[in-house]
C-alpha positions, -999 to +999 in steps of 0.1 A: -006-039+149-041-037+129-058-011+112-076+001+139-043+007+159-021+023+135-004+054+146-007+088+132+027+100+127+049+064+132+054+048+096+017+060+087+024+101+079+060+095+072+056+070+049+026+090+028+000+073+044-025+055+023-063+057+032-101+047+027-102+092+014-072+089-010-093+087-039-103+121-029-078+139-006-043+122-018-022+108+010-022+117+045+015+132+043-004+162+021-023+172+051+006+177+074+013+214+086+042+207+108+059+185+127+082+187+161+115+165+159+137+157+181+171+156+157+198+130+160+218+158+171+194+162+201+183+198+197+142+199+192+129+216+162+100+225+141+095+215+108+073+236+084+069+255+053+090+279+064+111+266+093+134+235+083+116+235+052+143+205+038+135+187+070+097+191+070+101+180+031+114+149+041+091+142+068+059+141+045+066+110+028+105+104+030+100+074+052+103+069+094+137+060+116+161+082+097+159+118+101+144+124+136+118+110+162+088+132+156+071+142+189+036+157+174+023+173+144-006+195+129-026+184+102-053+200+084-090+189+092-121+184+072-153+186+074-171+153+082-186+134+051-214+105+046-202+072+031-216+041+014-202+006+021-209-026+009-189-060+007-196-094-009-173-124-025-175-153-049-153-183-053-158-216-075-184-233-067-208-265-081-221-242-106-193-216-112-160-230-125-124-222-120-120-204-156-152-188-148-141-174-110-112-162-125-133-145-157-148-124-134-120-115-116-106-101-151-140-084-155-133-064-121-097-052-133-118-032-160-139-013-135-109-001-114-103+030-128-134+040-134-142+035-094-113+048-082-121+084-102-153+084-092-136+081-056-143+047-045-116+028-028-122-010-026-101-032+002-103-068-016-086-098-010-073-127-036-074-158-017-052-192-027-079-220-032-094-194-042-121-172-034-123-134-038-135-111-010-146-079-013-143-062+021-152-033+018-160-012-012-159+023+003-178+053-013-171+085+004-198+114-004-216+085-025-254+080-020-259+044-022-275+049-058-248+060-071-227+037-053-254+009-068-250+022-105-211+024-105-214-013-092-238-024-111-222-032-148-195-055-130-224-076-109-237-080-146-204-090-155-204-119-129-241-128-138-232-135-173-206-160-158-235-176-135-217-162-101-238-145-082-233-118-057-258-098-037-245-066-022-262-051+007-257-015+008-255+007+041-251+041+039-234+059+071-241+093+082-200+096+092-165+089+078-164+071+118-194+049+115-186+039+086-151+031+092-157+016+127-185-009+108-166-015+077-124-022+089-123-046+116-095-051+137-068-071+118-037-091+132+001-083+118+034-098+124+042-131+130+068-153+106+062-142+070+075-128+036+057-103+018+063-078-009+039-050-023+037-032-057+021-002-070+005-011-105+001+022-126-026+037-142-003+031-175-013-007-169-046+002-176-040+021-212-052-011-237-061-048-233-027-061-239-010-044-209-039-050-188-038-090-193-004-091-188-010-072-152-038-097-145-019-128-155+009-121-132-016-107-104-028-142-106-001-164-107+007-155-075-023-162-058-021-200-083+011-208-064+000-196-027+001-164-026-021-148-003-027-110-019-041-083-003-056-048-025-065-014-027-085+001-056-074+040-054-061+065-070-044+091-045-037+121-066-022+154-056-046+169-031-045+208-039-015+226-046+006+198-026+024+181-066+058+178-055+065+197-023+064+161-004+088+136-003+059+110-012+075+084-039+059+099-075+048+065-081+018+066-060+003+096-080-002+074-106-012+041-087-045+022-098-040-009-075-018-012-046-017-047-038+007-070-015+012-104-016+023-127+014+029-164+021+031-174+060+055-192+076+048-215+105+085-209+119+092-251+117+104-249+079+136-266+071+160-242+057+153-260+025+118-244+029+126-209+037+150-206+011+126-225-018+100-196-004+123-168-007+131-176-042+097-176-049+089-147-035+121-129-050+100-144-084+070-133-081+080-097-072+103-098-104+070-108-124+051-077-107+079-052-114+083-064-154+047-055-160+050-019-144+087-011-148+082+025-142+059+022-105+075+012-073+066-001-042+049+011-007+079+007+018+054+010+043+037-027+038+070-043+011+098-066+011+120-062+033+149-076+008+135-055-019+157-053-042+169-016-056+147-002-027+160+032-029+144+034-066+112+015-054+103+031-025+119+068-031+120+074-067+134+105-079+136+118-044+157+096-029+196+115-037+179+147-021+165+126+009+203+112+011+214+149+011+193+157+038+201+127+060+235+133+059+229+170+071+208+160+095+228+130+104+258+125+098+267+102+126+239+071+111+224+077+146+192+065+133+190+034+113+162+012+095+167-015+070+156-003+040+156+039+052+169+065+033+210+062+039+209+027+049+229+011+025+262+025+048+250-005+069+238-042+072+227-064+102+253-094+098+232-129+100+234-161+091+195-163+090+182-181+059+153-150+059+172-117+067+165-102+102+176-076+126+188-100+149+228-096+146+255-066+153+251-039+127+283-032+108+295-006+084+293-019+049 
């Protein structure tokens, strides 16, 4: 799937839904009105405020493939809104060395907070070799002056390290336009390992904690990491704070980011299993420098380990309660879902799949 092709209520709405308007609606599970289900059970129900209200809890946030097959919903709408857009990227170069790429990627991390409250949310890759890419910086209701000026001390920042940058600013008329222009079409899939974290706005609180977030940010892209990010900060939207089943983690997120190694499929088992340690590693360095966050189980590991904590949080024994309400049978199953743990896919696969008879624990 790519971004353009996501679905609206799949893993999207039930997973809390991240977006390019986080940093000023929340997440796209606190827009939701109601849903229709189908239950395990078979009968057909709505899910709202006030009918199923456990059930439409669950639905905004608590994860897909576990407590129904949702047929529709209603979400709120808004009205349309202008937005800024830029992009641009650096990497070393003849004139801009390693320590200095990686100097002004440091100077970035201090701007993310800052951007994010000012409601910016900036897509931007860390690439092994390495280069950083900066695709796009998204200003919703942002003129691009102001866009400009909350940009403008970091571009300083890279000046005084001799990289230069030189953003060209469109401004769209539409949320549409400027999406359409700004988030092309991107591939998914194919043979990899990939794990996520959601670093907190805690990180952020003094220099010490913020190196230490940076440092192991950066190792992972030093041993081949490929990692993808999201400058946001999705909030509460309104009077939405803890009616959904969104994981509490992501009220306090700063940076989302993933990181991902690909796997041509013709590694020796040697391979695959020196590249799921590593993984396993890395994500162990990302969880010690924000011990209190989680993970997005939407785009994470898939062998996370203590997923119910990491992607659920303090919600998960009241999603269990619901599940087993709902279904008690295990009629609906998904690795790492709420309730899972009553089951595993029996493999002899060096990286864990689905491709095996599913037993009872």
């Amino acid at each position: 799937m790519s971004e353009q092709t996501v679905g609206v209520f799949g893993g999207y709405i039930l997973g809390g839904g991240h977006s390019p308007l986080s940093s000023i609606l929340g997440m796209g599970a606190d827009h939701v009105l109601s849903f229709s289900v189908v239950l395990p059970s078979g009968e057909f129900v709505i899910a709202s405020p006030t009918s199923n209200p456990d059930l439409f809890f669950a639905l905004r946030g608590g994860g897909g493939s576990t407590f129904g097959i949702v047929t529709s919903l209603i979400v709120k709408a808004y009205p349309d809104i202008p937005v800024t857009t830029t992009a641009f990227s650096f990497s070393p170069s003849a004139t801009v060395s390693v320590d200095s790429f990686w100097a002004g990627l440091r100077a970035y991390f201090n701007y993310l907070i800052p951007h994010s409250d000012a409601g910016i949310y900036t897509y931007f890759w860390g690439f092994p070799g390495p280069t950083a890419f900066f695709q796009p910086v998204f200003a919703p209701n942002l003129t691009i002056a102001q866009t400009k000026a909350l940009l403008d001390p970091f571009i300083a920042d890279l000046a005084k390290l001799n990289i230069t940058v030189t953003p060209a600013y469109t401004y769209h008329p539409n949320f549409l336009s400027a999406w359409t222009a700004r988030f092309p079409q991107e591939g998914a899939g194919g043979f990899q390992l990939l794990g996520s974290r959601l670093f907190p706005r805690s990180s952020w609180l003094n220099k010490t904690s913020l190196d230490a977030t940076f440092a192991e940010w950066r190792k992972s892209i030093e041993v081949g990491h490929l990692t993808i990010n999201f400058n946001f900060a999705p909030r509460y939207a309104g009077p939405e704070k803890d009616t959904t089943a969104v994981l509490h983690a992501w009220r306090e997120t700063v940076m989302h980011s993933i990181q991902t190694v690909g796997l041509t499929g013709n590694e020796t088992e040697t391979q695959l299993r020196a590249a799921r340690a590593l993984m396993d590693e890395r994500q162990k360095a990302w969880q010690a420098v924000s011990p209190d966050a989680g993970s997005y189980l939407g785009e994470s590991d898939r062998e996370e380990v203590g997923f119910q904590q990491s992607f659920y949080g303090r919600n998960y024994e009241r999603l269990l309660k619901i599940k087993r309400e709902l279904d008690p049978w295990d009629v609906l199953w998904a690795k790492t879902a709420v309730g899972s743990d009553r089951w595993e896919v029996k493999t002899g696969d060096v990286i864990e799949d689905e491709n095996g008879p599913l037993c009872r624990v």
